[in-house]
C-alpha positions as CSV (number, residue, x, y, z in Angstrom):
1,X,-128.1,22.5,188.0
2,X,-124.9,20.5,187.3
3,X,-124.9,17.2,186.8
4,X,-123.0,15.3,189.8
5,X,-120.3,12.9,188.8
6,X,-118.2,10.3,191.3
7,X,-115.3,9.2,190.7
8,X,-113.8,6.1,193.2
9,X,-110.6,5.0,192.7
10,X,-108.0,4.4,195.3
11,X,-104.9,5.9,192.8
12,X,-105.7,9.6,194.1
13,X,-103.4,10.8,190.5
14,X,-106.4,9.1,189.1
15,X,-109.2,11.3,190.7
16,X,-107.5,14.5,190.3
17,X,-107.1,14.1,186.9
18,X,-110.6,12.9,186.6
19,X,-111.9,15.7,188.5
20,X,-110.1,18.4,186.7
21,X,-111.4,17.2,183.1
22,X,-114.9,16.6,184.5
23,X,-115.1,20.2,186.1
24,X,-114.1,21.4,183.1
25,X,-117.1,19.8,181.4
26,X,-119.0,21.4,184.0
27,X,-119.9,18.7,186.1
28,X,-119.8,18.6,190.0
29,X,-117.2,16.4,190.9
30,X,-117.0,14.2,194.1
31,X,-114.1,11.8,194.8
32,X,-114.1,8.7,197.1
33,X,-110.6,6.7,197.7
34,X,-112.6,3.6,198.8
35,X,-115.7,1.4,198.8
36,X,-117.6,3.1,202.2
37,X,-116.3,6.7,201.6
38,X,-118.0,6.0,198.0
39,X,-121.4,4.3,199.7
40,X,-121.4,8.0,201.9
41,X,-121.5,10.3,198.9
42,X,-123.6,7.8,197.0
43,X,-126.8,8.1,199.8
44,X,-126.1,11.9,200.5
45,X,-125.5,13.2,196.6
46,X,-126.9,10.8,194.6
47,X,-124.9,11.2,191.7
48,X,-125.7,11.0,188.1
49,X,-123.0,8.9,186.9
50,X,-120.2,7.3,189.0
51,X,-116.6,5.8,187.7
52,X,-115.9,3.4,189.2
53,X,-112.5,1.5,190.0
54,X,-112.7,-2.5,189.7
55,X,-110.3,-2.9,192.2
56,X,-110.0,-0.8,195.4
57,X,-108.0,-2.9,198.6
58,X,-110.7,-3.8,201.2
59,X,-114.2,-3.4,198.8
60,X,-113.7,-4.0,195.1
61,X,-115.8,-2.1,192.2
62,X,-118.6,-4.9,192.1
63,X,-119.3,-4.9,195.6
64,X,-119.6,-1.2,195.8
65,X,-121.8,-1.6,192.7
66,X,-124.1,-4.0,193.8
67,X,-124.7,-1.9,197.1
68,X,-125.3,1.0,195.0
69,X,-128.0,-1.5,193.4
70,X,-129.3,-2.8,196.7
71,X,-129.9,1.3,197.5
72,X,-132.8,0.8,194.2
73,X,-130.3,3.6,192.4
74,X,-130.4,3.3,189.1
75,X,-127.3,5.7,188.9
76,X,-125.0,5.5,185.5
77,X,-122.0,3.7,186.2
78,X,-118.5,3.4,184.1
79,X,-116.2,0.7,185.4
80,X,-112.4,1.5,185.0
81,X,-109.6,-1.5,185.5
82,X,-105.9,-1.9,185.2
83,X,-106.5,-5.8,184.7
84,X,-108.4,-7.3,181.8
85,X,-111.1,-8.7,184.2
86,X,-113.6,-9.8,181.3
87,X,-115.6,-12.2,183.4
88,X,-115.7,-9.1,186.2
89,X,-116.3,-6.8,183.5
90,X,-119.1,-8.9,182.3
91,X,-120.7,-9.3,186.0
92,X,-120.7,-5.9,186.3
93,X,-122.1,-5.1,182.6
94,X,-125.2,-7.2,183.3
95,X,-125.2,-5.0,187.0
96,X,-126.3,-2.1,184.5
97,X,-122.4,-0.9,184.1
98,X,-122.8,1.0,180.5
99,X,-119.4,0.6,179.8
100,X,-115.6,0.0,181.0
101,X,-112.2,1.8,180.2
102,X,-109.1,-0.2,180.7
103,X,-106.4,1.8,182.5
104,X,-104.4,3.9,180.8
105,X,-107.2,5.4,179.3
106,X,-107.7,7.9,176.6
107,X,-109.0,10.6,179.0
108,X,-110.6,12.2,175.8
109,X,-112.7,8.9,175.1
110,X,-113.5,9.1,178.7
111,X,-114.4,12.5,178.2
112,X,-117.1,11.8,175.5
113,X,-118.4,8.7,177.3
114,X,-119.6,10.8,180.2
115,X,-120.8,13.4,177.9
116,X,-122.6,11.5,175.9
117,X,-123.8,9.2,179.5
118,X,-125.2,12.2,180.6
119,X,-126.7,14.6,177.6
């Protein structure tokens, strides 16, 4: 069974790329362009690892991470930001984030990390 992968970011450039490198990997991708869309695929998927945008208009990555966390998921989670947010970063690092990739990203580092998230 394929491991399920999330990807929420509001750029949609941003999840097509994702979910054309993750596919390729051989993951099952969903995409969510905001904070309740991503809260639906969360309760009716429940994916293994989810990327997840710091800032989305209307519900911003922490939010949607600590209702992931209210939910008792323990799902793998991978912040992405355009900003250098550290003290966001950090919140969401001791939320059980494993990591964070500042945008533009190497999509081959991003690559690995998921890889090696979900070996």
């Amino acid at each position: 069974m394929a491991k399920k992968v999330l990807v929420v970011d509001d750029q949609f450039g941003i999840r097509v790329l994702l979910q054309e490198v993750l596919t390729q990997e051989g993951y099952q991708v969903f995409q969510a362009p905001s904070g309740p869309a991503a809260l639906d695929i969360v309760k009716q998927e429940s994916p293994d690892l989810i990327l997840l945008d710091m800032k989305i208009p209307g519900m911003d990555g922490l939010e949607i991470l600590r209702d992931i966390r209210k939910m008792g998921l323990d799902t793998k989670v991978i912040m992405m930001t355009a900003y250098g947010e550290l003290d966001l970063i950090q919140e969401a690092m001791e939320m059980g984030a494993l990591a964070h990739f500042t945008k533009p990203f190497d999509i081959e580092e991003l690559r690995q990390a998921v890889n090696a998230h979900l070996a």
